[in-house]
C-alpha positions in Angstrom: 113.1 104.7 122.0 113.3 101.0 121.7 109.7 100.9 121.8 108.9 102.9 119.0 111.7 101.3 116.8 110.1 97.4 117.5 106.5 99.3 116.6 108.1 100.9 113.3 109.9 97.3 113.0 106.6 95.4 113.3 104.7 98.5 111.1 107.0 97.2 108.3 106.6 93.7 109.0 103.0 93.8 108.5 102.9 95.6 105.7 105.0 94.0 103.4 103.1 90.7 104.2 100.1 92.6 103.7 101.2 93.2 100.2 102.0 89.9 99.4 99.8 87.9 101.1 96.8 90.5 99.8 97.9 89.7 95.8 98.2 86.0 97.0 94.7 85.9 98.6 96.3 84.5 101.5 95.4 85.5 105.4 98.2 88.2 106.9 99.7 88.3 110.0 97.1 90.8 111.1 94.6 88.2 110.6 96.3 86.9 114.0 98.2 89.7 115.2 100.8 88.9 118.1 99.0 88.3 121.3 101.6 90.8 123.6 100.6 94.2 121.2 98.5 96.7 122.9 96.9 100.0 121.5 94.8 102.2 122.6 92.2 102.1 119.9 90.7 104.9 121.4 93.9 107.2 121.1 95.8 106.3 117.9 98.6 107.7 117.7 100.4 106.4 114.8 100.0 104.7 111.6 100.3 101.3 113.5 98.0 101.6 115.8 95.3 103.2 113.3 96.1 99.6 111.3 96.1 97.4 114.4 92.5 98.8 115.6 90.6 98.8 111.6 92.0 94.9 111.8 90.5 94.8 115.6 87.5 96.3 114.3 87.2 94.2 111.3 87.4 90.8 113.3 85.1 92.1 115.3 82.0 93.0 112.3 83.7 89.3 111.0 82.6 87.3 114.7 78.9 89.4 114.2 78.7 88.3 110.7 79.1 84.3 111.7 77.0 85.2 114.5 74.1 86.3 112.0 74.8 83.8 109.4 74.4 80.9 112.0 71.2 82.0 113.0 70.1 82.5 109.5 71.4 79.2 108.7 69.8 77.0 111.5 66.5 78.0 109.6 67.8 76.8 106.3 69.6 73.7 107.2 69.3 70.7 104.9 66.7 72.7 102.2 67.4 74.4 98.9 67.8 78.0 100.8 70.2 76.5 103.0 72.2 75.3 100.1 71.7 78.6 98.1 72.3 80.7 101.1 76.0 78.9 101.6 76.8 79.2 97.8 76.0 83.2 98.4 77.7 83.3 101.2 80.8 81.6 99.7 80.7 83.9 96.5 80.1 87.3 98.6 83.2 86.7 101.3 85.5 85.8 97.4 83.7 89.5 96.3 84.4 91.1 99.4 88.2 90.2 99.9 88.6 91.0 96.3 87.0 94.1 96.4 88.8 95.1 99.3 92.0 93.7 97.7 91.3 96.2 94.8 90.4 99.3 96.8 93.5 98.9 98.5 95.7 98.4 95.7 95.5 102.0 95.7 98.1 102.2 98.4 100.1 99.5 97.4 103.8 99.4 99.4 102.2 102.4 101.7 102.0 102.4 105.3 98.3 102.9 105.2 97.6 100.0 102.8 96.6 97.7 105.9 94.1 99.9 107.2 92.2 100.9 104.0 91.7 97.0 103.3 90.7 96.5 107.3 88.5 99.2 107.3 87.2 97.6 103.8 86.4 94.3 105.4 84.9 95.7 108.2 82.4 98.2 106.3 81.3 95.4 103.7 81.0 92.7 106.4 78.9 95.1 108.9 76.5 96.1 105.4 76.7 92.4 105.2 75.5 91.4 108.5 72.7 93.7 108.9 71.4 91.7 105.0 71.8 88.0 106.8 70.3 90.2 110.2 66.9 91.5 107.6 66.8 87.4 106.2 66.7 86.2 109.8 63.6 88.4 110.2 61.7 88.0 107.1 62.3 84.6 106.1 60.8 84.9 102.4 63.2 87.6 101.4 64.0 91.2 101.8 63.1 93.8 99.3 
């Protein structure tokens, strides 16, 4: 019972800094969740654990996007490209956390606000990576 009342605890926690820290463009606590939490990702059973795993899942397409843009960017380094690649770079992660900001506006204050902007991230960064991933093949562009 205890359990369950720290997880609900914790639920609330993270979603009120969510909110705020979303409409402040600021990193949340889920950005670094506490070490000591663990979920089965592969049996979710509550509305915490679905928003725990979308954030796993999103740091995880996030580490395979840096992956992909450090290759790409070991090509480009000290050109033009390179310096046009970071400017894009830099203006698509400001479009992607504000698009995700917006599509989860929807849910504003709801328990399931966390998880439609994690699951946000980590769609858009995955599309993302597979564009830098196409690049990294076909150095003159991909059409």
């Amino acid at each position: 019972m205890q359990q369950k009342f720290i997880a609900v605890v914790i639920t609330g926690a993270i979603c009120a800094v969510s909110s705020s820290a979303i409409a402040q463009n600021k990193p949340t606590s889920q950005d670094n969740p506490p070490r000591n939490i663990r979920v089965d990702c592969k049996n979710q059973q509550t509305q915490f654990d679905m928003n725990f795993c979308a954030n796993q899942q999103a740091r995880v397409a996030d580490r395979k996007l840096n992956q992909a843009y450090q290759t790409l960017m070991r090509g480009y380094k000290g050109t033009p490209r390179g310096k046009q690649l970071i400017e894009a770079q830099e203006a698509w992660i400001k479009f992607r956390d504000t698009n995700c900001a917006f599509t989860s506006a929807a849910y504003e204050g709801g328990s399931i606000q966390p998880m439609v902007y994690s699951n946000c991230i980590g769609r858009m960064t995955s599309d993302r990576t597979k564009q830098l991933e196409d690049f990294a093949k076909n150095r003159e562009g991909v059409f």
